[in-house]
C-alpha positions as CSV (number, residue, x, y, z in Angstrom):
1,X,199.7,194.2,207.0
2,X,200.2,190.8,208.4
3,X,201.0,188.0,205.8
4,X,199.1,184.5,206.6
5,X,201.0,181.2,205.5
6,X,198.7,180.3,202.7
7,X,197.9,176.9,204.3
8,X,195.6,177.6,207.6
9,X,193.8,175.3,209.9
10,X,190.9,175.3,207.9
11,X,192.2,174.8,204.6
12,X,190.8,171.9,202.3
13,X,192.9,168.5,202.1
14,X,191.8,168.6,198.1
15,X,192.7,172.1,198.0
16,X,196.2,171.1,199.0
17,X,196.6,168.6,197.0
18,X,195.3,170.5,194.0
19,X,197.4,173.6,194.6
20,X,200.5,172.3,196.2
21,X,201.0,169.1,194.6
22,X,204.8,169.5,195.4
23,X,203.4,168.6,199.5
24,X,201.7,165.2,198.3
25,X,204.1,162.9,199.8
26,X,203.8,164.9,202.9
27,X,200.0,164.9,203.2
28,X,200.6,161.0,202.7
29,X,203.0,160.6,205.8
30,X,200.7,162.7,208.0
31,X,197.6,161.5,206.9
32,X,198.7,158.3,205.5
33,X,198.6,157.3,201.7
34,X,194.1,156.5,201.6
35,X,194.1,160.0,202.1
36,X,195.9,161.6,198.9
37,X,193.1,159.6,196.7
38,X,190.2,159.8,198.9
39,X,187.3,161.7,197.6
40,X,186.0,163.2,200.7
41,X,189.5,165.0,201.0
42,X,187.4,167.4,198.5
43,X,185.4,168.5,201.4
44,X,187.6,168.0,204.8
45,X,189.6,170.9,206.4
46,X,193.0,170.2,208.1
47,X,191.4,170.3,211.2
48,X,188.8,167.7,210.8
49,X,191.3,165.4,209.6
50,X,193.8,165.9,212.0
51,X,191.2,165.0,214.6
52,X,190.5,162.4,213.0
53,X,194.0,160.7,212.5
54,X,194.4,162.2,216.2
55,X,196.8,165.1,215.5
56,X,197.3,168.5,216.7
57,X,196.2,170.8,213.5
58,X,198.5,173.4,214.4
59,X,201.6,171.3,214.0
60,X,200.1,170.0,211.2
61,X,199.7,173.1,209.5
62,X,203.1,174.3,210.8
63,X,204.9,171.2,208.9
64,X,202.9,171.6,205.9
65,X,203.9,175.2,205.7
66,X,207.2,174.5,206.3
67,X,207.3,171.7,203.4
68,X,205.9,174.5,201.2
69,X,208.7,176.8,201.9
70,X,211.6,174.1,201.2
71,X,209.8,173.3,197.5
């Protein structure tokens, strides 16, 4: 059985920041700070939002991930 990092590409910013609140200041520096209290975050995966701050999602995920580990 293969374990999955439990942050993935498609993943919910809220969900994040709900569940890992440890990687808040790291969602900030990616994202920037509007996006830790924006409501839409509710409803936006990684992906969408890394498109739209014109990241690669993958390395997103990858530094998130790796943030979680060192909490």
């Amino acid at each position: 059985m293969v374990k999955h990092p439990p942050i993935g590409t498609d993943t919910l910013v809220g969900d994040i920041l709900r569940n890992y609140p440890a990687l808040r200041e790291k969602v900030a520096e990616l994202f920037g700070p509007e996006c830790v209290s924006c409501r839409s975050n509710r409803h936006e995966t990684i992906t969408y939002t890394s498109w739209h701050k014109g990241l690669d999602p993958e390395v997103v995920v990858r530094t998130l991930n790796d943030a979680l580990k060192k909490k």
